[in-house]
VOGU-3710 file (C-alpha; in Angstrom, 3 decimals, decimal comma):
1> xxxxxxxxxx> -42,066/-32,955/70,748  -41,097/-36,418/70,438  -43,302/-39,008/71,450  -46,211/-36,656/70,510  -49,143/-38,099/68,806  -51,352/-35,628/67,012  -54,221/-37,250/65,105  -56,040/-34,497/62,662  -55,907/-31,208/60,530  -53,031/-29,685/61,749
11> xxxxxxxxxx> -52,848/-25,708/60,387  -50,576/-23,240/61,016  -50,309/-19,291/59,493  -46,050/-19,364/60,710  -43,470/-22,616/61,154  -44,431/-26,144/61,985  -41,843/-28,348/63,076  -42,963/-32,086/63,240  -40,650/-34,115/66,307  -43,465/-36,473/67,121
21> xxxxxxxxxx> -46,546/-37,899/65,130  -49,403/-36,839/63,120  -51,773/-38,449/61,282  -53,508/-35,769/59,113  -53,303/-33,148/56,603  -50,388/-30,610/57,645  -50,943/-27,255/56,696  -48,606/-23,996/57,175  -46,592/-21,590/55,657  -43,538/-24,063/56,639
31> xxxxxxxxxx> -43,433/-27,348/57,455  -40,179/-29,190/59,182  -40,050/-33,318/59,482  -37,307/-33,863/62,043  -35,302/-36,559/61,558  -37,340/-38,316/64,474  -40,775/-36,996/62,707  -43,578/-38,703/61,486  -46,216/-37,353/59,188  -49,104/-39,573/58,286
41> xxxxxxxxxx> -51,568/-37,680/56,181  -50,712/-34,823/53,039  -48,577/-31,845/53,471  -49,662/-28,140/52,002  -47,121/-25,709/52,530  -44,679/-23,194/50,852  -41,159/-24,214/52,302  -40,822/-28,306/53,157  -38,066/-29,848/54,729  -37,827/-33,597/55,463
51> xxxxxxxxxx> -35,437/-35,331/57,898  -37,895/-37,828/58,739  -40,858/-39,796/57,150  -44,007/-38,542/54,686  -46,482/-40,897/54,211  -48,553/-39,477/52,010  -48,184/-36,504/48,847  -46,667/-33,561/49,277  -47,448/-30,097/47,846  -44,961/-27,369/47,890
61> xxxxxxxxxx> -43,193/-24,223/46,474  -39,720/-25,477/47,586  -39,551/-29,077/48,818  -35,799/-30,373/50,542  -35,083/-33,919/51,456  -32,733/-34,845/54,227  -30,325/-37,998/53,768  -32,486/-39,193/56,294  -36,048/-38,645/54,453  -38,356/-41,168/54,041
71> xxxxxxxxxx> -41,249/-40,139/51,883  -43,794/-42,659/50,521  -46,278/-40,366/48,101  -46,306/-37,808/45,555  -44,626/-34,571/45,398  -45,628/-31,561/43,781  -43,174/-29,144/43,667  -41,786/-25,741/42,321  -38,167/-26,497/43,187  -36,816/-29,579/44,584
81> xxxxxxxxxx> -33,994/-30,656/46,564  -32,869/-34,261/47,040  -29,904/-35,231/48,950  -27,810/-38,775/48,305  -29,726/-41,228/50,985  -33,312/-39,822/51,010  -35,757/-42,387/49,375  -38,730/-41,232/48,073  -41,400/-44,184/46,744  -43,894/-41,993/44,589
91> xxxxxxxxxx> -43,904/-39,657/41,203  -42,023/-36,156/41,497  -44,109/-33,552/39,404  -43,175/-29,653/38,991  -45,833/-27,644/39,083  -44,228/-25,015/36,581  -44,253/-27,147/33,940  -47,813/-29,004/34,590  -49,118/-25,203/34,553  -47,831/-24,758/30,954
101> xxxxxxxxxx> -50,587/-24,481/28,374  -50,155/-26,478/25,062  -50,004/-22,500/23,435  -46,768/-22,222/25,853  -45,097/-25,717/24,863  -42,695/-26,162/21,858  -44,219/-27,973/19,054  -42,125/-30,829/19,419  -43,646/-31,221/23,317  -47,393/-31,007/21,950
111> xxxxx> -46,629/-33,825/19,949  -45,360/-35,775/23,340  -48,253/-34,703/25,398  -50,738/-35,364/22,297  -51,750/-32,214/21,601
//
């Protein structure tokens, strides 16, 4: 709840919705930032949904920002949702296409990545 300070490895196997504070590495199968959240520390999950504020990277299947998202770090990503307001200060990556071998790539991308 709000005005809840939790200060460690947070894991869960179901939902974890963030109203208060942690500081630590977040880990569950989904992960909510309320718009009154605060996450201080990396966030591992499948689903993400920020309202509130990341600082630190975030790695995710499906990541969604909030108008209201503040997220200061990296996020890795299979898709990714952004809507008009949310900031984010750090690189966006998609996994897919970091997982594609230089085999996989068209020629013309080998050439960009040097390969």
């Amino acid at each position: 709840g709000e005005g809840l300070l939790i200060e460690g490895h947070v894991v869960s196997r179901g939902a974890l919705r963030v109203d208060g504070e942690i500081r630590g590495l977040c880990e569950a199968n989904s992960i909510e930032v309320s718009t009154a959240g605060r996450v201080e520390g990396a966030i591992k999950a499948s689903e993400v949904l920020v309202a509130g504020t990341v600082d630190g990277a975030i790695e995710a299947a499906n990541v969604t920002l909030a108008p209201t998202a503040v997220v200061v770090g990296d996020i890795d990503y299979d898709t990714f949702a952004m809507a008009e307001g949310a900031d984010v200060r750090g690189r966006l990556r998609n996994r897919k296409s970091r997982k594609q071998t230089a085999a996989e790539r068209p020629p013309w991308a080998n050439r960009l990545f040097g390969r």
